[in-house]
Steps between C-alpha positions, in 0.01 A plus 500: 500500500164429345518298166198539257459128424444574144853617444682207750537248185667796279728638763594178658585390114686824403739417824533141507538517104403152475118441453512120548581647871258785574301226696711387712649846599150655474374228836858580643429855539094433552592304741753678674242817482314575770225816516750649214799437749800304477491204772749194480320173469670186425480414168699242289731564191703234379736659278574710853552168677742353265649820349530706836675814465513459130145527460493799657784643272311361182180724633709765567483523914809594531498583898339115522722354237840620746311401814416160384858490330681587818291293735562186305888573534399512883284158506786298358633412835134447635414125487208548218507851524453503124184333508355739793639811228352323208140455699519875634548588089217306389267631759572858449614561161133622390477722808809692365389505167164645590694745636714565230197578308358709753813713511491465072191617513529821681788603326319446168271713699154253411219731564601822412668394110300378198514097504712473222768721691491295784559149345810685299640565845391159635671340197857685556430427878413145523577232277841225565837489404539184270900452568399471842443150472797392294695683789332258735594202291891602525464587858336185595688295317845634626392424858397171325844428359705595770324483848341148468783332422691683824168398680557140388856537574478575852241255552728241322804632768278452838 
């Protein structure tokens, strides 16, 4: 999908909702952008790497969020399986979200509706869930509060 680089800034910011961040999205889908096609390149995202699947439910990738959840049941029993997870987050958390937007933006159908329709539809479409992250907080620090000191335990026992 071709993007008329005078309107990238003003849809990326009606779907991100955060303009301190329209950079940093804006390269991640640049960059993940190639001849107006969607190609995975490696990119970095920190919040990915240490957030994992909850960065993906915070940006409302649902699909990625329960894929990312799921796996890092999975990699539990993998000796640093985690970290592997966490890496595989970080690297392609801007390829999904260019995606997202991609998918945003033809349902907002960018091209064919005035400007100011689109970044309506962009704004309903995009943007995070806030209690995300104090959902991550509770989660984390459950398995905080009752695996570690198990962990410890065992390691105590042997």
């Amino acid at each position: 999908m071709h993007i008329d680089s005078n309107d990238i800034d003003q849809l990326i910011q009606a779907h991100v909702q955060k303009p301190e961040k329209v950079y940093v999205y804006k390269a991640g889908v640049q960059g993940n952008t190639v001849n107006d096609q969607l190609a995975f390149k490696a990119t970095w995202s920190w919040w990915a790497f240490l957030g994992g699947w909850a960065f993906f439910l915070y940006r409302k990738m649902y699909l990625q969020a329960a894929i990312f959840f799921v796996l890092s049941l999975c990699t539990t029993i993998i000796p640093f399986g985690w970290i592997i997870l966490s890496i595989a987050s970080g690297m392609s958390a801007f390829y999904f979200y260019a995606q997202k937007f991609q998918k945003d933006l033809l349902i907002a159908q960018y091209g064919q509706k005035p400007i100011e329709d689109v970044n309506q539809t962009l704004q309903y479409l995009g943007g995070y869930h806030s209690w995300v992250t104090v959902v991550a907080i509770i989660y984390y620090g459950f398995i905080a509060l009752f695996a570690v000191p198990v962990l410890l335990a065992t390691l105590a026992i042997n």
